[in-house]
Phi, psi and omega in degrees: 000131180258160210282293178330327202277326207263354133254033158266304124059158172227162202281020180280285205293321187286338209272314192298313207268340175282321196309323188297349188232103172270018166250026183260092183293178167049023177333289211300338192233028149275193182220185200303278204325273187331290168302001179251000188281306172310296158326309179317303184306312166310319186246032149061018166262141196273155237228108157318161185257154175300306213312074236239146177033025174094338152293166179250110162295344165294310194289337177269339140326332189253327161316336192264326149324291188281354174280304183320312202274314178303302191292329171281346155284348190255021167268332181269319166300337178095005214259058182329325185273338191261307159002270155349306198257312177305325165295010187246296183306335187282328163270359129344285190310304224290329195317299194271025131297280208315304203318290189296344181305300184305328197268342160269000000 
């Protein structure tokens, strides 16, 4: 079992499988993450990294966050050609999220 199959996973089943470890308290009032964090630790599966295909992906989430805040002065200015060019970049990034998303 890979860090992916324990988050498809359903929290019933995660609820099941934390119950088996009695030093792991508290089940019933975590939540998915926190329990798939845990399970992980236990059965010695390492935790992906953000980094994906070669990319950093924090980073580019947050460059697409100031384009977002850039295409709305420039929709309130009016300014059709720099309009034009922050959509193209903002469609650039997500083009190379999906991208690194499909190949992992």
């Amino acid at each position: 079992m890979d860090y992916h199959e324990l988050e498809r996973t359903k929290v019933t089943e995660l609820r099941e499988m934390a119950e088996k470890y009695p030093d792991i308290s508290g089940v019933s009032g975590k939540g998915k993450e926190e329990l798939v964090d845990l399970l992980a630790e236990k059965l010695g599966i390492e935790k992906p990294h953000l980094v994906a295909g070669g990319i950093d992906k924090r980073a580019i989430k947050t460059k697409i966050r100031e384009l977002k805040a850039e295409r709305d002065r420039v929709l309130e200015a009016k300014d059709a050609p720099q309009l034009k060019r922050v959509r193209r970049k903002l469609h650039r990034l997500r083009h190379q999220l999906r991208t690194a998303a499909k190949t992992h």
